[in-house]
C-alpha positions as CSV (number, residue, x, y, z in Angstrom):
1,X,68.8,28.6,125.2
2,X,68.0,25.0,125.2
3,X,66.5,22.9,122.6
4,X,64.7,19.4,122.6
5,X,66.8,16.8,121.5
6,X,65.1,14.8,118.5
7,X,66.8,11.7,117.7
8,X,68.3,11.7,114.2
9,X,69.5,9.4,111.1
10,X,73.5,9.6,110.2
11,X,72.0,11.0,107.1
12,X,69.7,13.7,108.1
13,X,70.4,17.0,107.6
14,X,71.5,19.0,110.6
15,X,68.9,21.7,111.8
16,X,71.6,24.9,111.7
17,X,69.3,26.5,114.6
18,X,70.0,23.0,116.9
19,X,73.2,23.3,117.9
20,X,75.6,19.4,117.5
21,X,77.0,19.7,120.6
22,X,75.6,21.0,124.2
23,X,76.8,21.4,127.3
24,X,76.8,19.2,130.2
25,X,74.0,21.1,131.9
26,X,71.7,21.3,128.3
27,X,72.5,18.0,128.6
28,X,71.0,17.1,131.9
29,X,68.2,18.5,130.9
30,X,67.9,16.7,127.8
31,X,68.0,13.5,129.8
32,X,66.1,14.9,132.7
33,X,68.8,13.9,135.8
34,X,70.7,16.5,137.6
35,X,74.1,17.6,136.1
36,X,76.2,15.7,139.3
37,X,74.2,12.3,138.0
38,X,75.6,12.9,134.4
39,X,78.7,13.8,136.1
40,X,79.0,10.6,137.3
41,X,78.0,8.8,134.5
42,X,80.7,10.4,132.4
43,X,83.1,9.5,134.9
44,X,82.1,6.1,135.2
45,X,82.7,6.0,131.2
46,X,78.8,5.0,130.7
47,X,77.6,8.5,128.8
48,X,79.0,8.9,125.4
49,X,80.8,13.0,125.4
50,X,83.6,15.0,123.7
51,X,86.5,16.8,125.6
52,X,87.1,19.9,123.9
53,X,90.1,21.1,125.8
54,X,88.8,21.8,129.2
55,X,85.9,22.1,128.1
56,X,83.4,19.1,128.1
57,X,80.4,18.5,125.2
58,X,77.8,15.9,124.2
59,X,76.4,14.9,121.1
60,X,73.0,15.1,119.9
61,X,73.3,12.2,117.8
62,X,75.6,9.8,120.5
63,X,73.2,11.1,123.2
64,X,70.3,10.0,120.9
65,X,72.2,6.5,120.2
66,X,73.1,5.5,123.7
67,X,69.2,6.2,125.3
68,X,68.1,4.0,122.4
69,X,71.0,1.2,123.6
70,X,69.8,2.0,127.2
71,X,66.0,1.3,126.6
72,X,67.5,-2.3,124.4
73,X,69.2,-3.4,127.2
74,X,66.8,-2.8,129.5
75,X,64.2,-4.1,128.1
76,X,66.8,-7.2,127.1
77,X,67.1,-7.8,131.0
78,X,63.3,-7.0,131.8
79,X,62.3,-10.1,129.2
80,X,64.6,-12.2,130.9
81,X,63.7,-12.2,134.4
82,X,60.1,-12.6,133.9
């Protein structure tokens, strides 16, 4: 079961039906790229996630975060080239 990811404020109240953390595959999907892509990614250190033993999660809310920083930046880098 997979749920949209709606980006919320540190001091929203947390859905109980959306689950905080998902897994790497929910969270492909969230961010629409295959799970090898955010594979790399997290290896390259440029997705925000929690290790959980062996286990691997991300965060709704960091998720949320770094797409915002993402579109910033590009768009920070789109302005300045034109």
């Amino acid at each position: 079961m997979t749920h949209a990811m709606a980006p919320q404020q540190p001091n929203e109240p947390v859905d109980p039906d959306d689950p905080i953390l998902i897994t790497e595959r929910e969270a492909a999907k969230v961010l629409c790229i295959s799970p090898r892509k955010l594979w790399d990614l997290r290896q390259q250190g440029d997705v925000p996630h929690i290790r959980l033993g062996r286990a691997v999660r991300y965060s709704r809310r960091d998720l949320a975060a770094w797409i915002d920083a993402q579109a910033r930046s590009r768009g920070n880098k789109a302005s300045t080239h034109g």
